[in-house]
N, C-alpha and C positions, 0 to 999 in steps of 0.2 A: 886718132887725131894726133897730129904733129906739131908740136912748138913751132914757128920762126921767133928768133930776137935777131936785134940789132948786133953789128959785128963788133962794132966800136966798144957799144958799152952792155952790151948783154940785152939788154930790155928785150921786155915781152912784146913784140908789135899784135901780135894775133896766133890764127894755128889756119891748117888746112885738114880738111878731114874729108875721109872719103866719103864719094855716093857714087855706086856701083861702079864703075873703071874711070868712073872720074872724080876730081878732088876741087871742094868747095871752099874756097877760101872765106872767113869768118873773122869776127874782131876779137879783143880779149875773153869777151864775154860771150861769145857764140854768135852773133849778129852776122849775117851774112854777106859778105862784100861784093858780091857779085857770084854769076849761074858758074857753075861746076866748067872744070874746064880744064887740061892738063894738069899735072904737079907742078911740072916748071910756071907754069901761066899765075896759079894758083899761087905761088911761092912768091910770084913778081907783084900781085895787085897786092898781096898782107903787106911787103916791104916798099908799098907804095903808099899805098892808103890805110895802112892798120892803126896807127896812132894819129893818120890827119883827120879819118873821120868821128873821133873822136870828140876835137874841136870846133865839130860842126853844131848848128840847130839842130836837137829832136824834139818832139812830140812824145807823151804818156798817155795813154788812154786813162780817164777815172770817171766811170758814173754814167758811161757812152759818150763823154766829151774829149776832146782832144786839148791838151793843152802844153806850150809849150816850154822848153829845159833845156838848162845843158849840162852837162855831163860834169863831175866832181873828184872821181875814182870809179875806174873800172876795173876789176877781176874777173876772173873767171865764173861764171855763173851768178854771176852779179853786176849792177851796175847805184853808184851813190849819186841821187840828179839833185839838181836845185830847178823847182819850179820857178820860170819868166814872165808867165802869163797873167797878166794885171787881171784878167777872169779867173783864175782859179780860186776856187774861196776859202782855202784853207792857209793861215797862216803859220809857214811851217818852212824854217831852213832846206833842208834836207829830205827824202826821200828816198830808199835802198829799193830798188824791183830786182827780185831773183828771178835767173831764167829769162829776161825781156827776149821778148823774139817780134816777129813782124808785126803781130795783130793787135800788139798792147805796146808796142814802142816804134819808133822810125824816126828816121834822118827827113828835116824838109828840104 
């Protein structure tokens, strides 16, 4: 897996990593930004979209329901959300999901 940061000020946007001759651009946290696809290509959508999708709506999966968040601090292998969803029924600032990947997190 490959770093991209920002030129200006270092930041992490995301990484690219491979899958077999092609390379999957992903968010800080492993999220996948889009299907595999050159390095350059790959290199272009992280320093595109690596930190705006971050700003977006998501969704958490808890209990089979979807509910939705946004995003707090991202790291690597991690992600700190605030639940949005006037349904969710726990009262609770914060939230940490390690690992979030498609089937228990997503962008709407």
């Amino acid at each position: 897996m490959r770093e991209i940061r920002r030129d200006a000020d270092g930041a992490l946007l995301g990484f690219i990593r491979p899958v077999g001759e092609a390379w999957e651009p992903v968010t800080v946290f492993g999220y996948p930004l889009g299907e595999p696809c050159s390095e350059e290509e790959a290199f272009d959508e992280v320093h595109r979209t690596g930190l705006e999708v971050l700003m977006r709506r998501w969704e958490f999966l808890e209990d089979g329901e979807w509910y939705r968040c946004v995003i707090l601090e991202a790291a690597p292998e991690e992600v700190r959300i605030q639940p949005s969803d006037h349904r969710y029924p726990h009262n609770v600032y914060a939230l940490t999901l390690e690992r979030p990947g498609p089937a228990t997190f997503r962008h709407e």
